[in-house]
C-alpha positions in Angstrom: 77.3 -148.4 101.8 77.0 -145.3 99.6 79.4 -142.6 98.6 79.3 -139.6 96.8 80.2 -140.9 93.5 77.3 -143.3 93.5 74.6 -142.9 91.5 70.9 -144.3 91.0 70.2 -146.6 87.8 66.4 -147.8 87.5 66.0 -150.5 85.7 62.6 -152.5 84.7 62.8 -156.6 84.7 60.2 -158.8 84.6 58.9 -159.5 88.0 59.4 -163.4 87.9 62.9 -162.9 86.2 63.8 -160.6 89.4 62.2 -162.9 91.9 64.7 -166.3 90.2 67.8 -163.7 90.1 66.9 -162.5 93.6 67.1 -166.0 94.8 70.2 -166.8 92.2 72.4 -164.1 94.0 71.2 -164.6 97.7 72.9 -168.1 97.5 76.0 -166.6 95.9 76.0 -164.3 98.9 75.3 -160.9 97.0 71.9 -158.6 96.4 70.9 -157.2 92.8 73.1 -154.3 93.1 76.5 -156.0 94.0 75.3 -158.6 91.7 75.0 -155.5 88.8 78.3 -153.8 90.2 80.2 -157.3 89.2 78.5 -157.4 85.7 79.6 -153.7 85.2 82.5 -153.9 86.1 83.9 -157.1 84.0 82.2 -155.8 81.2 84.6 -152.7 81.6 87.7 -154.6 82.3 86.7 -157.2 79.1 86.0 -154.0 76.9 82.9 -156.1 75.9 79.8 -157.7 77.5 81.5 -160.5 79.9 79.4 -163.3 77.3 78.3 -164.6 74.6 75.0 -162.4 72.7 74.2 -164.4 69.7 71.1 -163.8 67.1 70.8 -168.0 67.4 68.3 -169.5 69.0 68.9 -171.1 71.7 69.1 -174.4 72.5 69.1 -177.2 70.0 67.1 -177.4 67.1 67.8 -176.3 63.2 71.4 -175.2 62.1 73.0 -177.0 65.2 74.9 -180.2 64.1 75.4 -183.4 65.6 79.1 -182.5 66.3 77.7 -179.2 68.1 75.2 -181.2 70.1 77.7 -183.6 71.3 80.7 -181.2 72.1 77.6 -179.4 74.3 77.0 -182.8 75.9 80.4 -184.0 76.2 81.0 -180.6 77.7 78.3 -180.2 80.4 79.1 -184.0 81.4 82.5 -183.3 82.0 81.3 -180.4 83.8 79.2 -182.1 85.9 81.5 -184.6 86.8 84.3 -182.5 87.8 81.8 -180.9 90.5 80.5 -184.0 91.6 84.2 -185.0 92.2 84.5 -181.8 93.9 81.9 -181.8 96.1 83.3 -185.5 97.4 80.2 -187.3 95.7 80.2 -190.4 94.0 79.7 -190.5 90.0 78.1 -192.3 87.9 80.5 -194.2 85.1 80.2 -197.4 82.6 82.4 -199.8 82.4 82.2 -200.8 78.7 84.4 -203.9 78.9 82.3 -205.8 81.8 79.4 -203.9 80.1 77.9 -202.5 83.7 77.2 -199.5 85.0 78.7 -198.0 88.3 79.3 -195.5 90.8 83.3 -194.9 91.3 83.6 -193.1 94.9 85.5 -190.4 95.5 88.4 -192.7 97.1 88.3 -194.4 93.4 86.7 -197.5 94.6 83.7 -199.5 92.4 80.1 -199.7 93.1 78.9 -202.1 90.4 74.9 -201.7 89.7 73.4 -205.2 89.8 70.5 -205.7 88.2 
């Protein structure tokens, strides 16, 4: 819905970069320009873009150290795991003393992998 105080911003993006964000903010239930309207607007209230802009390359490669690699892992496992959790879904664990892997169930019960 537009009011008065709206304006037009053109913007050029690569076409396959639009398509993927297209598809990114459809599931998150917004278009490009509520999508852009959030982005504005916690850039404003932050006083600063709402991330992380950094001259490093990205990924891992050179200058990154094995402590950085593993914090990133550790990280995105625990991550993942807490989502998995969420989302009632079993997870994947190890079970260094019996030396096995298995899947604990969200109700906390053990799956041991045979094999």
């Amino acid at each position: 819905m537009s009011t008065q105080n709206d304006v037009r911003i053109t913007v050029r993006v690569d076409r396959n970069l639009k398509e993927i964000a297209d598809r990114l903010f459809e599931r998150l239930g917004m278009n490009m320009t509520t999508a852009f309207n959030v982005f504005l607007r916690k850039a404003v209230d932050e006083n600063a873009i709402p991330f992380a802009v950094s001259a490093r390359p990205a990924g891992f490669g050179m200058g990154y150290s094995a402590e950085d690699v593993t914090r990133a892992f550790s990280e995105t496992v625990a991550k993942e795991t807490a989502y998995s959790r969420g989302q009632g879904f079993p997870v994947a664990r190890y079970d260094a003393d019996k030396g096995q892997a298995y899947l604990e169930n969200p109700d906390g019960k053990r799956e041991y992998v045979s094999g």
